[in-house]
N, C-alpha and C positions, 0 to 999 in steps of 0.2 A: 779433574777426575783422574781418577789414579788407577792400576793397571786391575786389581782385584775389586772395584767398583764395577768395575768393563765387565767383566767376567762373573760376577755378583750371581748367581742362578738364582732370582726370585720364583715364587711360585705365576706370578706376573709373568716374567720373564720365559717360565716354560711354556709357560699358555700361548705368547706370542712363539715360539720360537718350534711348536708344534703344530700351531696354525697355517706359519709359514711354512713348514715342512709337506703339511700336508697338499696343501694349495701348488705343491711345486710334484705332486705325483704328477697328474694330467701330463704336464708339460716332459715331463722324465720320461715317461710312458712313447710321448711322440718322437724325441729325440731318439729312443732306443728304436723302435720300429721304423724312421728313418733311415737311420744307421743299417739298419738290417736288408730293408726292400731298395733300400738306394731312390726312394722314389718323393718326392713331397708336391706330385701333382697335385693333391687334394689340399694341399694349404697355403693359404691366401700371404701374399707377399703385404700386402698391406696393413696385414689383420698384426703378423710378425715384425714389423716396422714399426707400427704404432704399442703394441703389446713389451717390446725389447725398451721401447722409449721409455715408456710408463715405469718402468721397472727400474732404471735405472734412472727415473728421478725419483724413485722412492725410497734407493740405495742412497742418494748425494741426502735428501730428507733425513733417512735414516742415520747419516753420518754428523749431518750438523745435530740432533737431539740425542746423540748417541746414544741409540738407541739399539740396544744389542740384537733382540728377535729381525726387527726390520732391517739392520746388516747384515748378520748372515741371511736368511732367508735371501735378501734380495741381492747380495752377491751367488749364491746360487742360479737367484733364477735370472739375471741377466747373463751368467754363464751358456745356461741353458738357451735361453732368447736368442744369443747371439749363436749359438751351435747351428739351431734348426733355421738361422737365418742364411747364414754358409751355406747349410744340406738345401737350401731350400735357390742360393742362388747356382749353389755348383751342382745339383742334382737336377735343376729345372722342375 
């Protein structure tokens, strides 16, 4: 697969790649208001453990079918996973 195949924008391709975007508000959403009150009393270490997991065996998935929506997307959201997993050990 060659570098303008990767990068292909199919109408497939947008569909995934704004599904994933979307699905990556919520989690954006918490990260910024974390960041903000300093605070992640209300969210479960467990829930963020398993959620950061998930994510990134959907990225390693995504990278063997390479499959472009489900790489970026989910290099985002294990970005993101892994932020509120920080705010969430260094914030208490």
């Amino acid at each position: 697969m060659n570098l303008s195949e990767i990068l292909a924008l199919t109408p497939l391709n947008f569909l995934g790649i704004v599904a994933g975007g979307m699905g990556l508000i919520g989690v954006a959403t918490q990260v910024v208001k974390s960041w903000i009150t300093k605070s992640t009393h209300d969210l479960s270490l467990i829930a963020l453990i398993v959620n950061t997991t998930s994510t990134t065996l959907w990225l390693v998935y995504g990278f063997l079918q390479a499959d472009q929506p489900l790489i970026l997307s989910n290099i985002v959201g294990v970005t993101l996973g892994s932020l509120l997993l920080s705010f969430k050990l260094y914030f208490g």
